[in-house]
C-alpha positions, -999 to +999 in steps of 0.1 A: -233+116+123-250+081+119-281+076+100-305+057+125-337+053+107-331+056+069-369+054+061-386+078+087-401+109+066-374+125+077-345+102+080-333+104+114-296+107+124-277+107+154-242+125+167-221+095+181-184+089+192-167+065+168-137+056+191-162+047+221-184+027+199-150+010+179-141-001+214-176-016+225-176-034+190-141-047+199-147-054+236-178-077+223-157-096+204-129-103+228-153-115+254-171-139+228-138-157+215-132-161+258-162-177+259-155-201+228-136-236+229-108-242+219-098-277+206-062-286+203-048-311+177-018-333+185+001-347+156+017-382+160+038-394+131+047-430+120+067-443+092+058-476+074+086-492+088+088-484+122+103-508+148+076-524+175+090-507+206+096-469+184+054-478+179+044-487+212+063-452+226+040-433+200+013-454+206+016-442+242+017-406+235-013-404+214-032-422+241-020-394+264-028-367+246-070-387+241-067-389+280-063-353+283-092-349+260-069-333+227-075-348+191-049-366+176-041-364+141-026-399+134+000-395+098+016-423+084+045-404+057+057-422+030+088-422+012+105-430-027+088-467-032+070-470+003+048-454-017+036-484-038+028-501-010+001-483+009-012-510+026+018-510+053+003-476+062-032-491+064-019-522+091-002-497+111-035-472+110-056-507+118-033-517+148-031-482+164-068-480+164-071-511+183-046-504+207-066-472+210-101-483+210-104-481+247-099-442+252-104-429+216-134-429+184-119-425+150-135-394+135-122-396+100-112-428+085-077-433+074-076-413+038-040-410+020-032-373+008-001-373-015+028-390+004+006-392+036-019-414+052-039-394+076-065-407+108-083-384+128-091-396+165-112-378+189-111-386+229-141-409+237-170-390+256-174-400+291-196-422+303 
């Protein structure tokens, strides 16, 4: 028995199937998180002192995975003492996102989190 209207004189209740309704309230839901987009983040990770060719293969992967309309999550790690010197993180952050300009927008600016520097890039909206 479910109570229906709680403030009618007298309160009205009605004799309903639990499972049946269970699996309507369940069915609803399945067919809404269907219906919902997902979007898929790629991580590419760089080191402070990687190599020029070792960046322009990563380089190339990120813009594949902008191409193909998936966010890339850009992380520069740091190790021991690269630490004190952050700002080989930021060049590599700076020249990425040029190389990138063309297919990508930056959607959060690069931001270091304990031993990483982290870049969001979103694939740019068509035109």
């Amino acid at each position: 028995m479910v109570e229906v209207g709680p403030m009618a004189d007298p309160p009205v209740v009605r004799i309903m199937d639990w499972g049946r309704t269970k699996f309507e309230k369940e069915k609803r839901a399945k067919e809404s998180k269907k219906k919902a987009a997902v979007i898929e983040i790629k991580e590419v990770k760089f080191r402070p002192t990687i190599d020029d060719h070792d960046f322009d293969i990563k380089a190339n992967r990120a813009r594949r995975f902008l191409e193909k309309g998936k966010k890339v999550k850009i992380t520069v790690f740091f190790r021991l003492r690269q630490l004190r010197r952050p700002e080989l993180g930021t060049k590599i952050l700076d020249t990425l996102t040029e190389k990138l300009q063309d297919v990508a927008i930056i959607e959060s600016r690069t931001r270091l989190e304990g031993r990483q520097m982290v870049m969001m890039l979103s694939p740019e909206a068509p035109k």
